[in-house]
N, C-alpha and C positions, 0 to 999 in steps of 0.2 A: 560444448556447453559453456566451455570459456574462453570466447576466444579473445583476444586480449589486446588491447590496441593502444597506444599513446598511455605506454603505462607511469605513472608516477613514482619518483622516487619511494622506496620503503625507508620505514625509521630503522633506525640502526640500530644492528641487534643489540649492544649493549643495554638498547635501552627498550627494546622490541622487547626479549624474551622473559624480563623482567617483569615489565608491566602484565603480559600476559598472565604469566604463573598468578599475581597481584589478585588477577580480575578473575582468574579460573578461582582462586581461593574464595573470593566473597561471593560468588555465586553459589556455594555450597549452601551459604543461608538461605538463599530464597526458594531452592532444590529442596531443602530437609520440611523448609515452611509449605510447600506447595500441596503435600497429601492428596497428591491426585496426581495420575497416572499420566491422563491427555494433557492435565496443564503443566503438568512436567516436560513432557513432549514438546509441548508450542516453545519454552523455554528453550528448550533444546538445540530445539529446528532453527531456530532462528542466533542464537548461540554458534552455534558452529560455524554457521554463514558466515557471520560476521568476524568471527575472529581469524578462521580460515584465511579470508580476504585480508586481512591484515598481513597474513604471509603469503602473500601472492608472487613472493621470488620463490619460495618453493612450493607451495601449491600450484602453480598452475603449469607444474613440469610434467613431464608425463609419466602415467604409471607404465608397470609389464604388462599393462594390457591393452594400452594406447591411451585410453582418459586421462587425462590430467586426473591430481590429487585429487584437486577441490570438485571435481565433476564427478569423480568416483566414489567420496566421502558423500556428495549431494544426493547420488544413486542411493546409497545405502539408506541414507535416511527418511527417503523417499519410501521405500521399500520397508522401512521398521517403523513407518506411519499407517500403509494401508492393512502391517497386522495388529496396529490397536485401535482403530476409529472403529467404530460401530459399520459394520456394512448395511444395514439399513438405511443409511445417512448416503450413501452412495446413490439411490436411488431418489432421492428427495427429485421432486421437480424442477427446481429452483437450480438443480447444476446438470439439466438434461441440452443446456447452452452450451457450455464446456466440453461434453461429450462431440458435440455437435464440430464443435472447431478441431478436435483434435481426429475426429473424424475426416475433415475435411482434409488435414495434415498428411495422414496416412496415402489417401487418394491421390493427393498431388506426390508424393514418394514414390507409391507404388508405379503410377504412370510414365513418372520419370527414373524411374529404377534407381532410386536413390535409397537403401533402405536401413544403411548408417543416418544418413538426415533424420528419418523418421524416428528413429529410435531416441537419437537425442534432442528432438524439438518438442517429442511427445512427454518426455522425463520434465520439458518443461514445466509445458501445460497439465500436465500429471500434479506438479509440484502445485504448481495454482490450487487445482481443485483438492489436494489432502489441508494445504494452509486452511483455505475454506473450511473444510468441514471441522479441523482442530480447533480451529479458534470458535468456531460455535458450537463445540461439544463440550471448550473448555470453559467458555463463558456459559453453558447450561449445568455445570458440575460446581464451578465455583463461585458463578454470579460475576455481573459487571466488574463490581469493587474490588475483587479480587485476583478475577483474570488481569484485569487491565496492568494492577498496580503488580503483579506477579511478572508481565510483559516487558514493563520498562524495564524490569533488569537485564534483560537483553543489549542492552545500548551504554551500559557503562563504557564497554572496552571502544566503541568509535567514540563518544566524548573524550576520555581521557589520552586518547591518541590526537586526535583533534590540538585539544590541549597544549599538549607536548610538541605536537608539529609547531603551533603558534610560539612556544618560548625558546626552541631551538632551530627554529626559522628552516625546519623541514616544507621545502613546499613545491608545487608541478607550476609551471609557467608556461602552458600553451595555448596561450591566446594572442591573439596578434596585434593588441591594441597595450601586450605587453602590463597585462594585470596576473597576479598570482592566485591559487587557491591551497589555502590550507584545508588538506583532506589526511591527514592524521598517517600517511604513508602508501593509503589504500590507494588500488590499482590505477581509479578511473575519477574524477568528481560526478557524474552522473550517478553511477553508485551510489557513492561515499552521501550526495546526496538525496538520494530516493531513501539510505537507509535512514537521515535524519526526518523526512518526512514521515517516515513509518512512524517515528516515535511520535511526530506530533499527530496521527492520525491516534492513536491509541490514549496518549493524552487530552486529547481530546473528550474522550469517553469516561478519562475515570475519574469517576464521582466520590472514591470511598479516601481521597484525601482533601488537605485545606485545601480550600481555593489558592491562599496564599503558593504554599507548594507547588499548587498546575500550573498559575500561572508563571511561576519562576523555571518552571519546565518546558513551557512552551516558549517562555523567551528566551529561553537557553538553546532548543530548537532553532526558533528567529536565526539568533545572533550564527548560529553553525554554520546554518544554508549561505549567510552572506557572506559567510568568511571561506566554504565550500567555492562562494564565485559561478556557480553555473546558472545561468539565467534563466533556462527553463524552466528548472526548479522553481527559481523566485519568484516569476510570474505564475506558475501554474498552481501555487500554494496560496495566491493569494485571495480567490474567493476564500475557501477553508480558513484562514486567520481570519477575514473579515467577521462571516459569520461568528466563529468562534468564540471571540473578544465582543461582539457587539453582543452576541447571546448570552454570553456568562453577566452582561452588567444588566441588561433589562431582566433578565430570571431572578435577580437579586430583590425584585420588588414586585409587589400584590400584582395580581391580573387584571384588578382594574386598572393601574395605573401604566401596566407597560405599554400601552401607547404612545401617551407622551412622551415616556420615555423614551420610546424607539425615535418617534421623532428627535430630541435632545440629541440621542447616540449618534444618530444621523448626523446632525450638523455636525458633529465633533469629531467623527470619524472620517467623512470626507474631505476635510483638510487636511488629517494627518495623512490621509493616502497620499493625494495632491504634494506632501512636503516630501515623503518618500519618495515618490515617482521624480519629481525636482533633484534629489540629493544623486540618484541614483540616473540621471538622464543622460550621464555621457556611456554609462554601460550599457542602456540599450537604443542608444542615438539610431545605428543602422535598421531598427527594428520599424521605424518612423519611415526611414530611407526607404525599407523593402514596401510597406502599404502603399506608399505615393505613389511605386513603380509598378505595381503590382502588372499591369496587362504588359511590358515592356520584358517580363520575366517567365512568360507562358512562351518559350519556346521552346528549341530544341538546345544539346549541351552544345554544341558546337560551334552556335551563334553566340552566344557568350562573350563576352569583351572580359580581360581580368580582372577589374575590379566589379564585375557582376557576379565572376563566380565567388567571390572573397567574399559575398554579402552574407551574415547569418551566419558568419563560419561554412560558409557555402552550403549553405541547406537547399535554398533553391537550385543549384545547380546539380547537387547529386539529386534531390526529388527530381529534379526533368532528365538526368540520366537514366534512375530507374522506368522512370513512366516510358521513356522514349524508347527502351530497350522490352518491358514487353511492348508495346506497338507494335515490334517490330517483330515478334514471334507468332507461331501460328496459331490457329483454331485450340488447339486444345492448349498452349501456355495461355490463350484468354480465359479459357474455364478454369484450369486448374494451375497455372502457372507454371514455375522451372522447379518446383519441387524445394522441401525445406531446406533453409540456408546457401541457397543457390548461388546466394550474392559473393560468397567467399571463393577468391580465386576469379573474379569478375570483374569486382567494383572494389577500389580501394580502401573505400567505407563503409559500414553499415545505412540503411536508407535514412537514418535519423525521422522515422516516419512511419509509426506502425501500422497505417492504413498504405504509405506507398509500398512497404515492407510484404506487406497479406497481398497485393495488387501482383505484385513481379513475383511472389514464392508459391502464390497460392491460387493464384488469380480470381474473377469474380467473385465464384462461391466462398474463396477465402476471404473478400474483403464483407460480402454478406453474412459469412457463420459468426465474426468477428463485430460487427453492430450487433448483431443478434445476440451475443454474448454481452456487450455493454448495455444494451439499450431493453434486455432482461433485468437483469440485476439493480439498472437506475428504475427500474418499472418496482422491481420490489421494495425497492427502499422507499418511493414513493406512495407506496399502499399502506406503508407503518404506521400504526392508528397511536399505539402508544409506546413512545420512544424519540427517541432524539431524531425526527425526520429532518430538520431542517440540516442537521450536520448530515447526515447520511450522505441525501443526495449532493450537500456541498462536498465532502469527500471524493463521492463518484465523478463530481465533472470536476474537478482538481486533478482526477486522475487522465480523465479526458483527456486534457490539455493539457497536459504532460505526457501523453502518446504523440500530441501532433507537432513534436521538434524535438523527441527523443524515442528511444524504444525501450521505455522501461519493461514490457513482457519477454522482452529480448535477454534482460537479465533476469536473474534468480532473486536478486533485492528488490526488482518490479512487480514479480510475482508472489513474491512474498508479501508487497504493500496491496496490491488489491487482494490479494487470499484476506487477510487482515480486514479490509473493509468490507469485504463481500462476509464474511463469516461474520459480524458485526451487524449485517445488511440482515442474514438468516434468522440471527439471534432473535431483533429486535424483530422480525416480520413474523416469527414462527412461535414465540414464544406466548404461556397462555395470556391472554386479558386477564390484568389485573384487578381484584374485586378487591371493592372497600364496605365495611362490616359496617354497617351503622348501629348505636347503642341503642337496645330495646328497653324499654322504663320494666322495673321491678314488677312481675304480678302483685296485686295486693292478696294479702291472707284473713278473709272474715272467720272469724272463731266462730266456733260451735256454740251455743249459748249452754251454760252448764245445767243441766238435770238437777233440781234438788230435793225433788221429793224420792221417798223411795219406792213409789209402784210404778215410778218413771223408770228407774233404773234398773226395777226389776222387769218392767214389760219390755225392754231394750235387751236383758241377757237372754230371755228367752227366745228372741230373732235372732241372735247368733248363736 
């Protein structure tokens, strides 16, 4: 579940073990404030992940029973989620996708008699689907406003590591153009990255503080992933900020007039892209390189010249290792592939590629359960009548494209970011239609006109 690659310095415990205690202590407040069971849990779940990884020199050693820590701790919690979710909610339609891919998982295991693989790719995709159903049982328990703002607490401890990396110049340097990333000690910057996206995916959503506040949160967010350094990130976040930012200022004004205003937002936004993309063009120069060459790169690894594999951090080169490698297997690794995590002990790297990733582990059917899994779930968010569609689905392809130059379901952080949007996706799609009461005008009261004779009064008591 962890297996761990071009790891990053850790902070140092002087200063590691400290902060941590810091940060277990103030989350006791939002633990005693939460009065709710699941939203304690989503805390929780996401809590542990992340501090865990912060000790990833002793987390990711192995326990007595082979797992690493942090794999055995993620088991457990896994496992102390499906005994408080509703199992009702297991059933939902909406995660009969899920089922479907990890079905798939098992099939390519079983065929290829791998059935450790299975066990821990399924823990995965396991983990997927409890995020899912927590955050939208915690968002149906405590509302938007509350789940949301109860979630950020989760992210104190990568800020404040973050932080601390940047003033004591803790930082990973493995890029070849020789730029650094402050990722706060944590293992990996893809990680350390996807978990700052998690927070701006969820900030995104909550409504029940100042606008001042989110926005100082999401540009806190911002500044993280740049100073995190991984470009995938950058790029793939960037539909989600757009919409984001351009949607919080046009909602600020009447219905009639947000058109203009969109247009206005328009002009004013796409420069500032345009200045970004300028400030930021020597970090993805070879990105430019790789589309101009693009048919010069569809071939085999072995054709390759060395500065073609270099390109992307050589993405295209291992994407045409793994594709070339199944081609080159039979009938049945086309259907079902070489079985989960096959690649380790093979290929030097992960596919950096969740689609080439499903292609060589799972084959076909896993690259089909796998759309079907995404292209559900953007289907539902797209059906959302009343709710934040436009972020929704901006969320979901944000997420996309950040599968196609990393393998965020490959990690626990990625599964925990689309659990979080897809439970979000549930929320908003399943929750009732909101009704609005309109004021009914006063009945009026015509008086009885008063009786004043007395054979009047008397012929009346006699009727009753």
């Amino acid at each position: 579940m962890d297996v761990a690659q071009d790891l990053g310095a850790s902070m140092p415990a002087w200063l590691l073990y400290p902060v941590t205690l810091m940060v277990i202590l103030m989350l006791i407040y939002p633990f005693y404030r939460a009065r709710s069971v699941i939203g304690g849990f989503a805390l929780f779940a996401l809590c542990f992940r992340y501090i865990a990884n912060a000790h990833h020199a002793i987390t990711f050693k192995a326990s007595p029973l082979g797992l690493s820590w942090n794999a055995l701790g993620s088991s457990a919690v896994f496992l102390v989620g499906l005994l408080l979710i509703k199992k009702r909610h297991l059933l939902l339609k909406q995660m009969m996708p899920v089922y479907c891919f990890i079905a798939v998982i098992v099939v390519s295991g079983m065929a290829n008699h791998d059935v450790h693989g299975i066990v821990d790719v399924v823990v995965k995709y396991g983990y997927l689907g409890l995020i899912t159903i927590v955050v939208y049982e915690g968002l149906d328990d405590l509302g938007e406003n509350r789940m949301a703002v109860l979630l950020l607490w989760a992210f104190v401890m990568p800020f404040v590591l973050q932080a601390l990396s940047v003033i004591f110049g803790v930082i990973k340097a493995s890029e070849s153009d020789g730029s650094v990333s402050y990722i706060g000690g944590y293992n990996h910057e893809a990680a350390f990255s996807i978990v700052l996206m998690t927070c701006f995916v969820i900030a995104c959503f909550t409504t029940g503080i100042r606008p001042i506040l989110r926005g100082a949160i999401l540009c806190i967010c911002l500044v993280g992933i740049l100073l995190a350094n991984y470009r995938t990130a950058i790029l793939a976040l960037a539909p989600l900020a757009i919409i984001q930012f351009n949607m919080d200022v046009i909602g600020r004004f009447p219905r009639q007039q947000r058109s203009i205003v969109a247009v206005g937002v328009l002009l004013i936004s796409l420069p500032a892209f345009l200045a970004v993309a300028w400030l930021l063009r020597d970090r993805f120069q070879d990105i430019s390189v790789a589309l101009s060459s693009l048919d010069d790169l569809i071939k085999r690894p072995a054709e390759y010249s060395y500065e073609e594999s270099r390109l992307l951090s050589g993405r295209p080169y291992i994407w045409s290792s793994y594709i070339s490698a199944y081609m080159d297997g039979g009938t049945l690794n086309h259907l079902v592939g070489f079985g989960p995590d096959a690649w380790i002990g093979v290929f030097v790297a992960y596919a950096h590629n969740t689609l080439v990733s499903a292609l060589y582990e799972y084959g076909i059917f896993g690259v089909c359960a796998l759309l079907y899994l995404w292209g559900a779930m953007l289907y539902t968010a797209l059906r959302v009548k009343h709710g934040p569609r436009g972020k929704l689905v901006a969320a979901h392809v944000s997420f996309f494209l950040l599968n196609m130059a990393t393998m965020p379901q490959w990690m626990l952080e990625g599964d925990i970011r689309y659990g979080v949007i897809c439970g979000y996706t549930l929320y908003f799609y399943l929750r009732p239609v909101p009704t609005t009461v309109t004021a009914q005008p006063m009945p009026t009261i015509t008086p009885v006109p008063e009786m004043r004779t007395s054979r009047g009064m008397l012929a009346i008591d006699r009727k009753r």
